[in-house]
N, C-alpha and C positions, 0 to 999 in steps of 0.2 A: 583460450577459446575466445574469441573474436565475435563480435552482434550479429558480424552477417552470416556466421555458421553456426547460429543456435536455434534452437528449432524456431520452425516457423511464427512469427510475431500475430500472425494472423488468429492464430491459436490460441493469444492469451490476451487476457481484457487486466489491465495494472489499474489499480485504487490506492494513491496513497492520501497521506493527509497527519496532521498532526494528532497526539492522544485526545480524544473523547471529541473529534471529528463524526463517527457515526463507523468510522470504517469497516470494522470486524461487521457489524448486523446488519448493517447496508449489502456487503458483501456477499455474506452468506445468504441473505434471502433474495438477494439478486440473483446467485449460482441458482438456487433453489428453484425457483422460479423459473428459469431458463432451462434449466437440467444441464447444467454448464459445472464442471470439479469448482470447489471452493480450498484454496490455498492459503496457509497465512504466514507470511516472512517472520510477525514478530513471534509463533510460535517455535519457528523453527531457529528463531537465532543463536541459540546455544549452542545448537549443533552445528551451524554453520563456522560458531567461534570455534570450536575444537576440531572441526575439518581445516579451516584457515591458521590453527596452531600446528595442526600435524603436517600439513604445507609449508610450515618456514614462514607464514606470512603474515602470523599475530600471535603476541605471546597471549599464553593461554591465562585466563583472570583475571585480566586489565582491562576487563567489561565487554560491550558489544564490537566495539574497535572501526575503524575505519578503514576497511577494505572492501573488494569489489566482491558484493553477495550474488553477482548477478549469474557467474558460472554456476553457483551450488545450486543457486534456484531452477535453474534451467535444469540440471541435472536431475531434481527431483521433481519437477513436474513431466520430464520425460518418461521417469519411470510410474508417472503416476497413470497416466493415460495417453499415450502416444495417437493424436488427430482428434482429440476431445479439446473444447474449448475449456481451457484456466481462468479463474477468477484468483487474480495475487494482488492480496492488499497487507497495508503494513504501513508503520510510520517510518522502516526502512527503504520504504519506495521512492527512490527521487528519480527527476529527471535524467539525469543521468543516466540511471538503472534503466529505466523505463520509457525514455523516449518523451517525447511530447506529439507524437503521435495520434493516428486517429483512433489509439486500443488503447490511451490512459487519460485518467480522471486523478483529480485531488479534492477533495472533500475539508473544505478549510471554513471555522468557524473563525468569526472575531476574538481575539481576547477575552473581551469581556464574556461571549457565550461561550466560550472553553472554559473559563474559570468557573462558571455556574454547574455547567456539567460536568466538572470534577469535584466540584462540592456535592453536587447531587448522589455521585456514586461514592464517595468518601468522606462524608463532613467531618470537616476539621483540618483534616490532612495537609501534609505536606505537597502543594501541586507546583512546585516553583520549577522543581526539574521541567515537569510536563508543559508548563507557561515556556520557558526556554526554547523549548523543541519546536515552539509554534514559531518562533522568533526565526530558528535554523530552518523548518519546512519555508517559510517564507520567503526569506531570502536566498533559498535554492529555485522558486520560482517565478522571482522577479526577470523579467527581463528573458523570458524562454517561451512563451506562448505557450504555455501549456492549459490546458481545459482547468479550469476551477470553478467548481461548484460551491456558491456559500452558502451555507445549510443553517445558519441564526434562525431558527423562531420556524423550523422546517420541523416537522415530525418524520418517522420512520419512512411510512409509506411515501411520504411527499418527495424525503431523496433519493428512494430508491426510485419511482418514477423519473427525476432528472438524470439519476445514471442513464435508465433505460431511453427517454430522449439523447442524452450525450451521443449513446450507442444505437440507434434506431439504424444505421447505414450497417454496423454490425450482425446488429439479429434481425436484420434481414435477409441476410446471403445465404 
């Protein structure tokens, strides 16, 4: 399946961003708030691994895997509400996936404020994976124009507001 034959782009608002970016509750209360479907890739990746294993196209248990999530995703947001606007966030959202487009956003803290807010929700933990991911979300969008939001020393309501600025040409139509 091909970008230019998946449903309409117009239909779905992408939020990605690295872990403890803001993404999931930024997300959902953005959907909320607009009366827009709320979607979440990282919930769904399991099952996207074992759709992508029954495909031939990842062996099944060598983790989240590096394939194109973006057919399964379109697939279940179709059957989720066919002409309703998606809100799809995840830290599997890249450019890529998603465009750089005027319907996605990335939600990127600094280093230093991702590590605070993974100690906040886990003290002590292990965050070195999550520290990683910020390193790969990044340099997936160097060099792409895509919208980024930096959300350091932002509260809830504060980025959910810059979503809704980002998207003002959206929820207006």
């Amino acid at each position: 399946m091909t970008k230019e034959s998946d449903v309409d782009d117009a239909d779905i608002i992408w939020i990605g961003g690295p872990a403890a970016a803001g993404k999931t509750t930024v997300s959902r209360l953005f959907a909320q708030k607009h009366g827009f479907v709320y979607y979440s890739v990282d919930a769904h990746a399991f099952d996207h691994e074992k759709r992508a294993a029954a495909a031939g196209i990842h062996v099944l248990g060598t983790g989240p895997g590096d394939f194109d999530r973006r057919p399964m995703i379109i697939e279940d947001v179709r059957s989720l509400a066919a002409g309703t606007t998606v809100v799809i966030e995840g830290a599997f959202v890249t450019p890529s996936m998603a465009g750089v487009g005027e319907n996605a956003v990335w939600l990127m803290p600094s280093q230093d404020e991702q590590r605070a807010r993974l100690e906040h929700r886990n003290p002590g933990g292990d965050h070195e994976g999550c520290v990683w991911g910020w390193g790969l979300v990044r340099s997936q969008l160097e060099g792409t124009g895509a919208w980024v939001i930096v959300v350091d020393g932002q509260t809830v309501e504060q980025t959910v507001t810059a979503v809704e600025q980002r998207f003002t040409a959206f929820l207006e139509k």
